[in-house]
C-alpha distance (Angstrom), angle and dihedral (degrees) to the residues before:
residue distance angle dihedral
X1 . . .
X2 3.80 . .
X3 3.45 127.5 .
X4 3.76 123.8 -127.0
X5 3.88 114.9 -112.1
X6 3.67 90.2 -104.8
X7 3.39 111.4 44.5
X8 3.70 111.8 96.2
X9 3.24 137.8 -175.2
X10 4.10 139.5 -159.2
X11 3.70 112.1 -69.4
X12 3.69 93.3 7.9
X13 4.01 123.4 128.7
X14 3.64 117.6 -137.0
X15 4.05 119.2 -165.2
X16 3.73 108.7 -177.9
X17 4.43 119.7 -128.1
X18 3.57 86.9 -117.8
X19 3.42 107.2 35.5
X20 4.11 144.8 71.1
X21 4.01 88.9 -149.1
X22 3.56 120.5 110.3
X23 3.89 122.7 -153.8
X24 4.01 118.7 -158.9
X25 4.24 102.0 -161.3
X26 4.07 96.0 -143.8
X27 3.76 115.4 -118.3
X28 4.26 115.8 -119.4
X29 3.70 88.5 -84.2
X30 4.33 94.6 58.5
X31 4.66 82.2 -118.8
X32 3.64 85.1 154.0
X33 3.54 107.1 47.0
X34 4.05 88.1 53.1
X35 3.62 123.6 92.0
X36 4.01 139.4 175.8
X37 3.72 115.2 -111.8
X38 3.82 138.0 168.3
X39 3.81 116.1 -95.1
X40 3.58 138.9 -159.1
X41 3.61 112.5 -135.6
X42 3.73 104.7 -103.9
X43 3.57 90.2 50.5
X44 4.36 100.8 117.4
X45 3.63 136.4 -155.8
X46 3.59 99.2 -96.1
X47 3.64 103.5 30.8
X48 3.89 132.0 123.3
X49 3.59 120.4 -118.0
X50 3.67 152.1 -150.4
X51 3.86 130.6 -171.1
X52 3.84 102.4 -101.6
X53 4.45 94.9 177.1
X54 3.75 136.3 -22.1
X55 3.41 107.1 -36.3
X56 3.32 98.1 -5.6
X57 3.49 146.4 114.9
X58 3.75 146.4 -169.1
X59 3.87 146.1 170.7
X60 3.85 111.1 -51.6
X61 4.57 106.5 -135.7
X62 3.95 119.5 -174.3
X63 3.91 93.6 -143.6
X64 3.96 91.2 76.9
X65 3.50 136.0 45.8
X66 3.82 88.2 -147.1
X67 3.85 88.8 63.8
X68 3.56 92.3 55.4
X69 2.78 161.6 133.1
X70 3.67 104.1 26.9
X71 3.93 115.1 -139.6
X72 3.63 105.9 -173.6
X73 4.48 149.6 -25.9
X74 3.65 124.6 -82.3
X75 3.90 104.5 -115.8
X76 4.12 100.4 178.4
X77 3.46 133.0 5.6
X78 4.15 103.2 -153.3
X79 3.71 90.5 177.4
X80 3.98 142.1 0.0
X81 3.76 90.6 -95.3
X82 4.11 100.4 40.0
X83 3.50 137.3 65.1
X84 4.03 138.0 -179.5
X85 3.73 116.8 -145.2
X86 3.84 144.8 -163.7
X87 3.96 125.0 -138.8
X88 3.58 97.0 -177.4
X89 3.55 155.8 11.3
X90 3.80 113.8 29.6
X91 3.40 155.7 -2.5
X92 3.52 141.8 -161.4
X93 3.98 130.3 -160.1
X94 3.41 128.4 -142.2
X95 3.80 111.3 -168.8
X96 3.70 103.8 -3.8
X97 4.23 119.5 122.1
X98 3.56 103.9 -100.0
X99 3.79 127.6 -74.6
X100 3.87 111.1 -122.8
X101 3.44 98.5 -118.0
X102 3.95 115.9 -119.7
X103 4.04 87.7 26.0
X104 4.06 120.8 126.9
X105 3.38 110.6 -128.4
X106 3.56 128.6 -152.1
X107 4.11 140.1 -166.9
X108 3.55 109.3 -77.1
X109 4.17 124.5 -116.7
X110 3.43 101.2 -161.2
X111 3.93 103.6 36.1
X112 3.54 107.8 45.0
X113 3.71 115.1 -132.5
X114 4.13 93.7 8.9
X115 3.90 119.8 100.9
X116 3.87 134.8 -128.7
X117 3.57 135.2 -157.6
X118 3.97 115.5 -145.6
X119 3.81 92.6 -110.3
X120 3.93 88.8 64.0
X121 3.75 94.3 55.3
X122 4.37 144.3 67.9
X123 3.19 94.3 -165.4
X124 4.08 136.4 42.7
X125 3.48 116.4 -133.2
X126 3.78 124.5 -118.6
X127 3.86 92.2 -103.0
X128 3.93 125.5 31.4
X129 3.94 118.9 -156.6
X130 3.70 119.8 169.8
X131 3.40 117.0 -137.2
X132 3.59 112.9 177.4
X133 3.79 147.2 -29.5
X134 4.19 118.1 -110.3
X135 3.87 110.2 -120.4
X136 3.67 92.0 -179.6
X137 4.13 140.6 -6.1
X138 4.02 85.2 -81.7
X139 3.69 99.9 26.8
X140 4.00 136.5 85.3
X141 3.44 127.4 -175.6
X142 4.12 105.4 -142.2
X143 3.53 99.3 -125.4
X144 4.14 91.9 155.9
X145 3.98 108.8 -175.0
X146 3.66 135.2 179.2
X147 3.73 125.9 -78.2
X148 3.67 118.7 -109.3
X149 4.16 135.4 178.2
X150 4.10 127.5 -141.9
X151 3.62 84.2 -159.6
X152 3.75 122.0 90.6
X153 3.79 117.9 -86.7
């Protein structure tokens, strides 16, 4: 039996009729939306990022537009100088406080790399960018959006 064009399944590559774009579906364990990347050193397991050079990244912070905007999570650190990270689907944390399940989160201003969700905060920070949405105390959704300013441009 054939498959319809649109049905796809894990691990499968789907190239449109009409179009030059590829689309790898990620397998259970989100394999194809991680990639290797250049780190700086106080980049962490856990952190958002940004791309700070060729090749490289480093910790994304909502008080600049130069820190942003952040692209994707640090998954593994292999070495001081290397990190793997994820673009979509999700995340778990390992020795965070609990995420309020339902909450938007956002990149942090005052902890570079960490996230926020409103209800933690007094004040906004100059930039918002949503990062994800908290399926569970341990678990966000990647949902990464664009940065944007309530201050005048």
């Amino acid at each position: 039996m054939a498959r319809r064009p649109y049905s796809l399944i894990r691990g499968d590559t789907y190239q449109p009729l009409s179009s030059s774009i590829i689309i790898n579906v990620a397998g259970g364990d989100g394999s194809a939306a991680d990639s290797a990347w250049n780190a700086t050193t106080d980049v962490e397991v856990g952190d958002f990022i940004f791309i700070s050079g060729p090749e490289e990244i480093d910790r994304a912070n909502s008080t600049s537009r130069a820190t942003l905007p952040a692209i994707a999570i640090v998954v593994t650190k292999p070495t001081d100088t290397t990190a793997t990270i994820r673009y979509a689907n999700e995340y778990t944390f390992v020795g965070r406080d609990p995420l309020i399940p339902g909450a938007l989160y956002y990149v942090s201003d005052t902890e570079p790399g960490k996230i926020f969700t409103p209800s933690e905060i007094e004040t906004m920070p100059p930039f918002l960018q949503q990062v994800g949405r908290a399926k569970s105390e341990e678990i966000l959704v990647l949902m990464i959006g664009a940065p944007f300013s309530f201050q005048s441009q």
